[in-house]
KEZA-323915 format. One record per residue: x negated, y, z negated of N, C-alpha, C in turn; chain. Coordinates in Angstrom, 3 decimals. Layout:
((X, Y, Z), (X, Y, Z), (X, Y, Z), A)
...
This chain:
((-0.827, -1.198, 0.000), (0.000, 0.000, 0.000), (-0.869, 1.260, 0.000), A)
((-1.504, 1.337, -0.461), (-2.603, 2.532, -0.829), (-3.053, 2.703, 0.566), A)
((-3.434, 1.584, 1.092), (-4.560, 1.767, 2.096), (-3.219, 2.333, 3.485), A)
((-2.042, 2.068, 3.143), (-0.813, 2.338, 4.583), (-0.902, 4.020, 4.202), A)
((-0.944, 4.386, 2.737), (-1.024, 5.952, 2.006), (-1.832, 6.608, 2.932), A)
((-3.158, 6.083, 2.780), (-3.947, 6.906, 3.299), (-4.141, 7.034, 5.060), A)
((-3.992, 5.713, 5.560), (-3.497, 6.011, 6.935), (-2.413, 6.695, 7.563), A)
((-1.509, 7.470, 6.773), (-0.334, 8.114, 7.168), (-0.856, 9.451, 6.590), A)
((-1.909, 9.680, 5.441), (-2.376, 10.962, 5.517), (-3.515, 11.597, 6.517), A)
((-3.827, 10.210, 7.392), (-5.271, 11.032, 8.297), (-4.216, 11.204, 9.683), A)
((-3.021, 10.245, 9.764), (-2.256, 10.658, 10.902), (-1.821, 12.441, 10.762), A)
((-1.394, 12.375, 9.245), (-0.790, 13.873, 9.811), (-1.991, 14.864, 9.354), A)
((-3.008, 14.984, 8.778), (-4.356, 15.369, 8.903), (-4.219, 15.912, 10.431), A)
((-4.521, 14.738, 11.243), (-4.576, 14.700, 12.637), (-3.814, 15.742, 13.321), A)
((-2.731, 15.361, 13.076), (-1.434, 15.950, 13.811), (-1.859, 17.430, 13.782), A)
((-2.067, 18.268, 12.156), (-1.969, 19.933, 12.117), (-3.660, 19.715, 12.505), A)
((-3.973, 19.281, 12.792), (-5.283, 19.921, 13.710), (-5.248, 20.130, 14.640), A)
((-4.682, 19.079, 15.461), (-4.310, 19.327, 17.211), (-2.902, 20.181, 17.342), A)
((-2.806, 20.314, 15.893), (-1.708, 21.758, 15.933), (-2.163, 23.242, 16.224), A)
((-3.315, 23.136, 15.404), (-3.583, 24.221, 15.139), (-4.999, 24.091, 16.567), A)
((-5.323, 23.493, 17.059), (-6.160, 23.604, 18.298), (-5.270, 23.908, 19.093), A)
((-3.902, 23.727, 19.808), (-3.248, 23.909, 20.889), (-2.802, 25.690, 20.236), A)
((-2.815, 26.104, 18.701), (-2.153, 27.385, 19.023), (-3.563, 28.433, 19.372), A)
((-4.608, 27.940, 19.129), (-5.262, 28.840, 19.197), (-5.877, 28.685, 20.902), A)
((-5.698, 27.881, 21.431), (-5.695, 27.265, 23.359), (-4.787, 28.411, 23.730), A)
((-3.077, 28.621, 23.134), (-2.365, 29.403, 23.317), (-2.647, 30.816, 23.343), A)
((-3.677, 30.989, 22.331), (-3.904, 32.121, 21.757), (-4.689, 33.107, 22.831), A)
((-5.767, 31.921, 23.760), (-6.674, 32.701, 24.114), (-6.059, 32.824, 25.561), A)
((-5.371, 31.428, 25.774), (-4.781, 32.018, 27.071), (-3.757, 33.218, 27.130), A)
((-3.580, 34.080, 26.141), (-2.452, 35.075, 26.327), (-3.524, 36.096, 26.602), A)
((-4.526, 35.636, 25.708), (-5.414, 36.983, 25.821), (-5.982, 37.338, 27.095), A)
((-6.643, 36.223, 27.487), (-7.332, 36.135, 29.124), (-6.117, 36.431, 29.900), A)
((-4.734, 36.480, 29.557), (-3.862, 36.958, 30.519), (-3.439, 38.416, 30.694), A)
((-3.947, 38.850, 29.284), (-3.559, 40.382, 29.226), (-4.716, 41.298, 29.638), A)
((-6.414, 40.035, 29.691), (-6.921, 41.081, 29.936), (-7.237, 40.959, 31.500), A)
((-6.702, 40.454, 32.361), (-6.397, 39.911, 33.757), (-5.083, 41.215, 34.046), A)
((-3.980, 41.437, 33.230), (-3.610, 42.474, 33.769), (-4.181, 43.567, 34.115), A)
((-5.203, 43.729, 32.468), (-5.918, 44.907, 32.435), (-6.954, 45.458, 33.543), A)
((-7.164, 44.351, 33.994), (-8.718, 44.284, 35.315), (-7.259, 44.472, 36.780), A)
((-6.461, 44.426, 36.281), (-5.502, 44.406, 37.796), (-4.825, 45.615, 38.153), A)
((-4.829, 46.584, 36.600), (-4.032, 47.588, 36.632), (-5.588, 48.701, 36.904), A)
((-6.642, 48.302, 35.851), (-7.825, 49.014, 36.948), (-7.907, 49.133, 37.954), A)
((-8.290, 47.895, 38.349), (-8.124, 47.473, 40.132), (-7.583, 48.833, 41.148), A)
((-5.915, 48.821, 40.664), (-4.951, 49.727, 41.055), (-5.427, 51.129, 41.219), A)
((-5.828, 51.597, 39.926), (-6.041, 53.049, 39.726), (-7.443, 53.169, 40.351), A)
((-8.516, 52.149, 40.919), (-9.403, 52.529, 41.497), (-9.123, 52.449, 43.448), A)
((-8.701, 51.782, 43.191), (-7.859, 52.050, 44.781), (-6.819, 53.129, 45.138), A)
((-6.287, 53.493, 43.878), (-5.469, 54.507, 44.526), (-6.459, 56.060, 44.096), A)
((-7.573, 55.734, 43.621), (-8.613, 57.118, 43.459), (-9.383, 57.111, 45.048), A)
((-10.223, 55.557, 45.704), (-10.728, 55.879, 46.904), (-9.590, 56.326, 47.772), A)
((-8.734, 55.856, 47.771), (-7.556, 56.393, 48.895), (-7.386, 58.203, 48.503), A)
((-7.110, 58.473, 47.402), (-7.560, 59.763, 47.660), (-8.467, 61.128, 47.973), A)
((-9.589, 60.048, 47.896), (-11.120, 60.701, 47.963), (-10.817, 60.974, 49.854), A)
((-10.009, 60.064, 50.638), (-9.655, 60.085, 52.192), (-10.782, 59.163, 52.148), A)
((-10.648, 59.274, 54.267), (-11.830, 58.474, 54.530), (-12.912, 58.949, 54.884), A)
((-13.364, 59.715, 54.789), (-15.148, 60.176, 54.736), (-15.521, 60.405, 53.462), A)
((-14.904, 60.017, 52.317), (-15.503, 60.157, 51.076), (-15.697, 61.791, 50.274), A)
((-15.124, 62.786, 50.449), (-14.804, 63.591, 50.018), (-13.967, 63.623, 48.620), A)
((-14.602, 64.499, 47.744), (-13.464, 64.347, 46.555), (-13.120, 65.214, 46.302), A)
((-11.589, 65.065, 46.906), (-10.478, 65.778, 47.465), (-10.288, 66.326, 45.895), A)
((-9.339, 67.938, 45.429), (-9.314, 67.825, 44.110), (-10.045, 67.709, 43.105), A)
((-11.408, 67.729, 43.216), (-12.269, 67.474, 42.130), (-13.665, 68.328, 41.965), A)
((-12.680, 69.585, 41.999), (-14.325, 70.676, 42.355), (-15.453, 70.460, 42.143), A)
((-15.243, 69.672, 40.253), (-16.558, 69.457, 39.514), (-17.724, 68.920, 40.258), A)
((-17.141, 68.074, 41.815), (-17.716, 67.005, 41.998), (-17.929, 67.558, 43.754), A)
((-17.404, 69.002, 43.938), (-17.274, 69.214, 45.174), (-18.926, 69.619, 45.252), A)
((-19.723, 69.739, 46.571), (-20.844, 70.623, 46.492), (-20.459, 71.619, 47.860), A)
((-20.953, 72.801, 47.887), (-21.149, 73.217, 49.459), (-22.354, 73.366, 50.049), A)
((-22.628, 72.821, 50.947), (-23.384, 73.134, 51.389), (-24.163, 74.579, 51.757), A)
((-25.529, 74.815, 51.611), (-25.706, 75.713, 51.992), (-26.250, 76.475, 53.228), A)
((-25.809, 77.214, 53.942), (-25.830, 77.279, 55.417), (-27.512, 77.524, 55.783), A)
((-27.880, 76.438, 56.826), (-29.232, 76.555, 57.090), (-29.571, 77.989, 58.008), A)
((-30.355, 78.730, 57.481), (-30.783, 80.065, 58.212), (-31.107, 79.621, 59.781), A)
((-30.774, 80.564, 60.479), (-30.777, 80.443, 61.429), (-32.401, 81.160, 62.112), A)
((-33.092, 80.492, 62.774), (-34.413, 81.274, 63.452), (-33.954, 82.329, 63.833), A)
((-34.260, 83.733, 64.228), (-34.482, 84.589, 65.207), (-35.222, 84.471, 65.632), A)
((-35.614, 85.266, 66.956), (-36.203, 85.465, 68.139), (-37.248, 86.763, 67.335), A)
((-38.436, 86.756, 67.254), (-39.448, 87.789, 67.211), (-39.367, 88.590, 68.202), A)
((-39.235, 90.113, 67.497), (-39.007, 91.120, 68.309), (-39.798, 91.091, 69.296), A)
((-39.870, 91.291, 70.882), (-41.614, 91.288, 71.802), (-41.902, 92.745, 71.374), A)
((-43.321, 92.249, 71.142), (-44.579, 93.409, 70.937), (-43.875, 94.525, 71.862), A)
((-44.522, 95.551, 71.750), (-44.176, 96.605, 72.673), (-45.531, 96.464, 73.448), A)
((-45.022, 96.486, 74.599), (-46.307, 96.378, 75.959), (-47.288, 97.594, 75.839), A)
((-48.620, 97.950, 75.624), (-49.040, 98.802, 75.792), (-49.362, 99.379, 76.852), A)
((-49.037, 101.041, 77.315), (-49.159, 101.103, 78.698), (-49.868, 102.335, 78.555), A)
((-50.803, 102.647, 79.617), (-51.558, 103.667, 79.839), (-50.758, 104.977, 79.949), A)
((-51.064, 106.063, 78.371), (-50.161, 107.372, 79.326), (-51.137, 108.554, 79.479), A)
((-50.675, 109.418, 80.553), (-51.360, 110.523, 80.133), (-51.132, 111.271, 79.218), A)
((-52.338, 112.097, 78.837), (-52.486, 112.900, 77.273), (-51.331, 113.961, 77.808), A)
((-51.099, 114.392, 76.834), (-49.414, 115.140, 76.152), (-50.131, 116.244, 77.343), A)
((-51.156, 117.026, 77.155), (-52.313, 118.472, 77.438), (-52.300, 118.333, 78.766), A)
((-52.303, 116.930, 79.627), (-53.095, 116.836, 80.507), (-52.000, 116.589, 81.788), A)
((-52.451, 117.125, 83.133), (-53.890, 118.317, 83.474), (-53.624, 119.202, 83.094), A)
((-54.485, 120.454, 82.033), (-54.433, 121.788, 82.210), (-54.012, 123.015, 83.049), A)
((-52.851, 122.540, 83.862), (-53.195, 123.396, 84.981), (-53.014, 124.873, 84.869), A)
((-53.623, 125.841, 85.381), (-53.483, 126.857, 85.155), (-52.211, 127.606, 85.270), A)
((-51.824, 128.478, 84.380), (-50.548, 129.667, 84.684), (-50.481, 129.854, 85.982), A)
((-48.967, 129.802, 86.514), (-48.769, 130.151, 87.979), (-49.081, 129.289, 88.717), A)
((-50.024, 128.202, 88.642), (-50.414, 127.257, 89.501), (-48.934, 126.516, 90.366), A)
((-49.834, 126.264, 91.598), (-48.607, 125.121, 92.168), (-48.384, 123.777, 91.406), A)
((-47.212, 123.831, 91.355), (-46.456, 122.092, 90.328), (-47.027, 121.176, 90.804), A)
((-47.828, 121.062, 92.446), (-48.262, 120.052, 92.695), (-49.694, 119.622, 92.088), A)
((-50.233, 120.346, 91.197), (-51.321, 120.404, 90.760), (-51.392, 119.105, 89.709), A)
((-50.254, 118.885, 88.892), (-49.558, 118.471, 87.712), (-49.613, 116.899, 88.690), A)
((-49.422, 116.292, 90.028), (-49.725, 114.866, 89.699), (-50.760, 114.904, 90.652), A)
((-51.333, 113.362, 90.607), (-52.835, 112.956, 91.089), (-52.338, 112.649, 92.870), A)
((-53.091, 113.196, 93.024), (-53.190, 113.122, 95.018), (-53.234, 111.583, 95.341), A)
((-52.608, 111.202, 96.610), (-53.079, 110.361, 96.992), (-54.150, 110.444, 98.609), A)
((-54.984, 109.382, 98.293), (-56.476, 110.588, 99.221), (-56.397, 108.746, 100.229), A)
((-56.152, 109.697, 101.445), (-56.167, 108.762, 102.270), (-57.525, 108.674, 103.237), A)
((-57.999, 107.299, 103.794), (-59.463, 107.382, 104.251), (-59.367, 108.345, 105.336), A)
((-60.536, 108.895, 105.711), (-61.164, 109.698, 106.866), (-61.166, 108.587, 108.484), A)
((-61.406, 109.727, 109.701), (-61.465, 108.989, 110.803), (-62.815, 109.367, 111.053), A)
((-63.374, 108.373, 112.248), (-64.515, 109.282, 113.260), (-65.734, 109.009, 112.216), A)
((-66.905, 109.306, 112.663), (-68.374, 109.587, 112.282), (-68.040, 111.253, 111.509), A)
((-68.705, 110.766, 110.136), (-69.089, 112.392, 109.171), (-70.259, 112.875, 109.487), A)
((-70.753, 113.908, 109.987), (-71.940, 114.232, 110.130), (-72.687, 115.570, 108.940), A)
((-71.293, 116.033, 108.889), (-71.634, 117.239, 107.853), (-70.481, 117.604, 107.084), A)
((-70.512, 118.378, 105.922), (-70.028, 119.214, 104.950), (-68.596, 119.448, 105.423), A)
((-67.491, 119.040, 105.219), (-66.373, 119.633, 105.421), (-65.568, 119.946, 104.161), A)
((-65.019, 121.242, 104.398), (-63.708, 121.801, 103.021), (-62.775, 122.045, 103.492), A)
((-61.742, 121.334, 103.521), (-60.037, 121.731, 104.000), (-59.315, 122.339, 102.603), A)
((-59.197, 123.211, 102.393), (-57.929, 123.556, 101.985), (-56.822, 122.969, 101.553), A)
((-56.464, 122.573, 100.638), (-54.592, 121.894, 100.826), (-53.693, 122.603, 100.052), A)
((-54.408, 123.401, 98.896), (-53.241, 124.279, 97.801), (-54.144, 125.178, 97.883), A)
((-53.951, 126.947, 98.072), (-54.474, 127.801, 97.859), (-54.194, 128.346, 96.192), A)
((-55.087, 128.463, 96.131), (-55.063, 129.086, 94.405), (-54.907, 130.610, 94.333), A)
((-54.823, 131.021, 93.455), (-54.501, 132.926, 93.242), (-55.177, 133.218, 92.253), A)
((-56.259, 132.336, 91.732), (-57.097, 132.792, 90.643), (-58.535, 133.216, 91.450), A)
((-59.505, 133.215, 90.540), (-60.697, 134.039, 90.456), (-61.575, 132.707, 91.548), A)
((-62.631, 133.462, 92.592), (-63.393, 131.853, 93.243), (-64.678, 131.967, 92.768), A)
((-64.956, 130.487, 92.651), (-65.883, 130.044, 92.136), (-67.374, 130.326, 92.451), A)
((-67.737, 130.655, 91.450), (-70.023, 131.093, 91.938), (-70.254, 130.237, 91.428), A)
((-71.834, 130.190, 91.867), (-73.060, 129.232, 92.080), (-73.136, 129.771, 90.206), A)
((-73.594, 128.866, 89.361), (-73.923, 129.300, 87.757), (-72.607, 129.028, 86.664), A)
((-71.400, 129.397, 87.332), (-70.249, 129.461, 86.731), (-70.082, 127.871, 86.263), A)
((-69.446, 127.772, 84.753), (-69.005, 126.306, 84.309), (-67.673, 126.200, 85.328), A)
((-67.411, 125.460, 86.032), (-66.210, 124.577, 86.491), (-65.450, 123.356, 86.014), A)
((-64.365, 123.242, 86.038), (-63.548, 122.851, 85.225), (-62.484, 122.295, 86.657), A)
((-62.471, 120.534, 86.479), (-61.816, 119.929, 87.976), (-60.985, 118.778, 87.485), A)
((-60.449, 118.791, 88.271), (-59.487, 116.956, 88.791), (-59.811, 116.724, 89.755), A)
((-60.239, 115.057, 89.882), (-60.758, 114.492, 91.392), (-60.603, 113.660, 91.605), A)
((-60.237, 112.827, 92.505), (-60.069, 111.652, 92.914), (-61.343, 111.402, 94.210), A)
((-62.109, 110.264, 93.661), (-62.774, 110.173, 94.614), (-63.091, 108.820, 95.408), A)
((-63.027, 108.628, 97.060), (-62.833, 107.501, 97.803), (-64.039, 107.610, 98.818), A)
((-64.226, 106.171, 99.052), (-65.046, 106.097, 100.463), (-64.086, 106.534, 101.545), A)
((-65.001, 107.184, 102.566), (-64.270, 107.725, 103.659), (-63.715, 106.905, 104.822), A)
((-64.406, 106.251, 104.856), (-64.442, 105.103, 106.082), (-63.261, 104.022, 105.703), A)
((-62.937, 103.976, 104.753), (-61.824, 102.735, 103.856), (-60.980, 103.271, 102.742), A)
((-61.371, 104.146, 102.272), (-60.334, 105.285, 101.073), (-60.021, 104.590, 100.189), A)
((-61.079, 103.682, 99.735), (-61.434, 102.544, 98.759), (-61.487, 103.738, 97.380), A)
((-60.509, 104.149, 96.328), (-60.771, 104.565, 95.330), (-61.954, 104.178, 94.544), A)
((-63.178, 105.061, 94.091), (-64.245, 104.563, 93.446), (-64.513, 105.399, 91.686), A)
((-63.888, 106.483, 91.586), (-63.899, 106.719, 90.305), (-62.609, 108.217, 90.620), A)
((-61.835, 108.582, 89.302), (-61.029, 110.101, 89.382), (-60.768, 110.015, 88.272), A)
((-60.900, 111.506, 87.791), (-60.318, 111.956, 86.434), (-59.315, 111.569, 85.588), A)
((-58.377, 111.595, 86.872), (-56.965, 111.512, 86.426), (-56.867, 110.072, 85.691), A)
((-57.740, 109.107, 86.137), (-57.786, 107.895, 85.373), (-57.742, 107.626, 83.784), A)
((-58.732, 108.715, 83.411), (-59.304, 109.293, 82.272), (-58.624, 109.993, 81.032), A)
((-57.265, 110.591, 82.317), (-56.993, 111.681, 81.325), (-57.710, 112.937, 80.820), A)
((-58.401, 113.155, 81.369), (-59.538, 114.235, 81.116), (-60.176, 114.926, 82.156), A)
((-60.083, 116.345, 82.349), (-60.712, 116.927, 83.300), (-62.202, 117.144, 83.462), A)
((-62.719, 117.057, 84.041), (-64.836, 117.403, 84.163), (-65.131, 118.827, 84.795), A)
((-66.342, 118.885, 83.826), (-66.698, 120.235, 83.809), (-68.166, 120.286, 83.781), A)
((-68.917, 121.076, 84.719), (-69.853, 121.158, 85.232), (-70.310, 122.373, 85.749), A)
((-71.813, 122.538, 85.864), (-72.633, 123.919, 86.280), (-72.350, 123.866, 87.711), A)
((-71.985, 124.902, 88.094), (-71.681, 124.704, 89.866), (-73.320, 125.688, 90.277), A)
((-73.634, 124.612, 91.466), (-75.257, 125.345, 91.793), (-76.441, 124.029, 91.002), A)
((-76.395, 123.984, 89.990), (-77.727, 123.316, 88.800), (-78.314, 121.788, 89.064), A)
((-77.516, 121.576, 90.271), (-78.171, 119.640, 90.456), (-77.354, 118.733, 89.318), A)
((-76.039, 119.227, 89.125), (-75.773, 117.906, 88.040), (-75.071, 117.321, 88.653), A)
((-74.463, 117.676, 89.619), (-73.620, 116.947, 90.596), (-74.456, 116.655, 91.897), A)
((-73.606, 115.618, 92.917), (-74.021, 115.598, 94.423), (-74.008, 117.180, 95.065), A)
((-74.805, 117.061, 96.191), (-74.967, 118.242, 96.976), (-73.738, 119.051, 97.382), A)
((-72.925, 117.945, 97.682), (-71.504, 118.210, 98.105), (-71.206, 119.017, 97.330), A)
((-70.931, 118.540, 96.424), (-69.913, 119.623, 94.922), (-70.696, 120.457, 94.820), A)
((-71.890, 120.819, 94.682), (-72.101, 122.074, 94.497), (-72.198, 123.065, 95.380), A)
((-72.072, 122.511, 97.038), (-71.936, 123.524, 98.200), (-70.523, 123.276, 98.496), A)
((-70.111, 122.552, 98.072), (-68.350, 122.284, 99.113), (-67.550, 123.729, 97.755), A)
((-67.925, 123.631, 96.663), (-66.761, 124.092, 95.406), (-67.580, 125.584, 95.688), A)
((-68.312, 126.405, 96.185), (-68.576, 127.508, 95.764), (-67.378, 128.465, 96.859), A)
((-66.853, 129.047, 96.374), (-65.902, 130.185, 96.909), (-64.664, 129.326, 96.914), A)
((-64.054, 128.365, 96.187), (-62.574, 127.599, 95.974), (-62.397, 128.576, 94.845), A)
((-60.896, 128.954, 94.709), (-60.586, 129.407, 93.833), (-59.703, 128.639, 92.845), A)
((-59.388, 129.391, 91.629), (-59.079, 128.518, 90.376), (-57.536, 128.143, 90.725), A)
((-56.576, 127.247, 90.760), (-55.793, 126.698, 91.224), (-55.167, 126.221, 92.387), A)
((-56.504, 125.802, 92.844), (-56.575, 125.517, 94.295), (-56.646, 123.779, 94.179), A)
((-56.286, 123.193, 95.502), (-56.966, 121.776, 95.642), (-57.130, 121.616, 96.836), A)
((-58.788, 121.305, 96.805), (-59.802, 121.568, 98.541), (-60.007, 119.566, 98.676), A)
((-60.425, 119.510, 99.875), (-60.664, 118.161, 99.991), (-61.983, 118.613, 100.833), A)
((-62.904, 117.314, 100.029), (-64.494, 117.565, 99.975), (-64.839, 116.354, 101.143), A)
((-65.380, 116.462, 102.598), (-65.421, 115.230, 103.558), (-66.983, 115.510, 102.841), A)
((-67.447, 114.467, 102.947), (-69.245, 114.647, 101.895), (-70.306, 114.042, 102.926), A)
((-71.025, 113.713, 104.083), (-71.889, 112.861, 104.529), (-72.942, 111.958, 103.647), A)
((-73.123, 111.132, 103.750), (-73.780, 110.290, 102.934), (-75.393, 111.063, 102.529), A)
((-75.742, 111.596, 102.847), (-77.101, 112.204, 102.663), (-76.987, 113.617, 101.725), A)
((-75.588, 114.197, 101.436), (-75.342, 114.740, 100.684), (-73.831, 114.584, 99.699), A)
((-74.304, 113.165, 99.887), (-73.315, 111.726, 98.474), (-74.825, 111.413, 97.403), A)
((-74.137, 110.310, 97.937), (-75.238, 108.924, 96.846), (-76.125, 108.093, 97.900), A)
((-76.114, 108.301, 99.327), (-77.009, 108.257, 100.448), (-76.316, 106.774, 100.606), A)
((-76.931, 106.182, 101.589), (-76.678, 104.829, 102.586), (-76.921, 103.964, 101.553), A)
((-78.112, 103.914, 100.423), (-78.314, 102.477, 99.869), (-78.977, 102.934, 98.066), A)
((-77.523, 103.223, 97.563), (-78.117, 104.060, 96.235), (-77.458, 102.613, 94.993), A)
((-78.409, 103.494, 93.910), (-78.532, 102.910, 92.755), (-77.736, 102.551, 91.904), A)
((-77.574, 101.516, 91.057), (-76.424, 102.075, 89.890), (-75.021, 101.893, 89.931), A)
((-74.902, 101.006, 91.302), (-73.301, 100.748, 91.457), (-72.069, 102.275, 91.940), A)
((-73.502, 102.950, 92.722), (-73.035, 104.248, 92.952), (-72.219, 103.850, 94.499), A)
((-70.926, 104.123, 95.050), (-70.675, 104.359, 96.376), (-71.627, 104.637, 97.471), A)
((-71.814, 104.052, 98.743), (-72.633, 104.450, 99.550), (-72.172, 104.741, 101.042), A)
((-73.022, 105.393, 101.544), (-72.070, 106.065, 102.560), (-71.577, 107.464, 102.533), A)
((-70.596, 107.946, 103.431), (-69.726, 109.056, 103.408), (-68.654, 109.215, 102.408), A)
((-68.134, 110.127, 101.680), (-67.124, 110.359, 100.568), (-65.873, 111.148, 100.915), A)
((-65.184, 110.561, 100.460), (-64.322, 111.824, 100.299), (-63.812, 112.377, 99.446), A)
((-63.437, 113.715, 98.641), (-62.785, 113.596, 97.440), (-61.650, 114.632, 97.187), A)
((-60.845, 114.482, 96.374), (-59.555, 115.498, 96.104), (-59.915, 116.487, 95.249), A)
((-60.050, 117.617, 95.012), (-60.824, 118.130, 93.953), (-59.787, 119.485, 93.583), A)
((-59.234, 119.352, 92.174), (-58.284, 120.760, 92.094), (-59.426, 121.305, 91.089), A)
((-59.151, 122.656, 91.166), (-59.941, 123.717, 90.430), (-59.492, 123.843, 89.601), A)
((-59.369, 123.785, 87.724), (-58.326, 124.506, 87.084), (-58.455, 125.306, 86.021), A)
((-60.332, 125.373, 85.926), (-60.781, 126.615, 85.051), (-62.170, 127.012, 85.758), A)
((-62.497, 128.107, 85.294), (-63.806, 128.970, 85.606), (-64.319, 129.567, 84.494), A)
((-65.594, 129.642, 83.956), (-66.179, 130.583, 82.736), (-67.930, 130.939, 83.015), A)
């Protein structure tokens, strides 16, 4: 009898154990079920956040999170340099009071014809000032060319600056100092020069050779 006692106490022993194992089986499956909603109702609210972000990923509504961009400067174009160009001086030419206006631009000196044999002075602007002596400083604009080709070889006007010289003293060619004596001061004479009273047939120095010709305005005397 004892021993039927105790086999009817390990039966129900038994029994509230696999009682109490199935409630707590129960237990966890409610839990793993609630937290399966919980991961489902996330789920939700993270899908319905990308759907509002749109589709390029913008977050629409959410300044904190907005950035703007900031606009890339744009290159300009560097101003172009200013071209430097040759001017004449503000002063220049001096020409004398009353002078003809044509004095004011540079001649154009066209070549000579024929064999030069000697000294020629043409005339082209008569002046109304004082004429020039042998001793007197002179004061000119010139343009000066081979005769034979009217190959420009040196002129003032290049310079910007008028030349001034002893008329008579050897500082010039023969020419200038016999062609300029009796031109008067706002005049412009054209000087035909023969080579023997130039820089001669075969001169030095990168000097012109040959016959000359030159434009020559007068525009002071002292």
């Amino acid at each position: 009898m004892a021993e039927q006692r105790t086999a009817k106490q390990e039966r129900r022993a038994a029994a509230k154990a696999a009682a109490a194992r199935a409630a707590q089986v129960k237990k966890r499956n409610q839990a793993l079920a609630g937290a399966g909603a919980g991961l489902a109702v996330v789920a939700v609210l993270v899908a319905v956040f990308f759907i509002a972000r749109g589709d390029d990923g913008d977050d629409v509504g959410s300044p904190a999170l907005t950035t703007t961009a900031s606009p890339t400067p744009t290159a300009e174009a560097a101003p172009e340099a200013p071209v430097a160009t040759e001017q004449p001086a503000a002063d220049f030419p001096p020409v004398p009071e009353g002078a003809d206006p044509a004095l004011k631009t540079k001649p154009v000196v066209k070549p000579g014809s024929g064999t030069l044999s000697k000294l020629t002075v043409t005339p082209l602007i008569k002046g109304k000032g004082a004429a020039a002596k042998a001793g007197q400083t002179i004061t000119v604009n010139y343009v000066g060319v081979t005769y034979a080709k009217g190959e420009e070889f040196d002129a003032s006007w290049n310079r910007s600056e008028p030349f001034s010289f002893q008329l008579g003293a050897g500082g010039v060619i023969p020419g200038w100092d016999q062609g300029l004596v009796g031109a008067t001061v706002g005049s412009r004479v054209q000087l035909d020069i023969p080579a023997e009273l130039a820089y001669g047939e075969n001169p030095q120095g990168g000097a012109p050779a040959g016959p000359l010709r030159f434009v020559v305005d007068v525009l002071a005397l002292q």
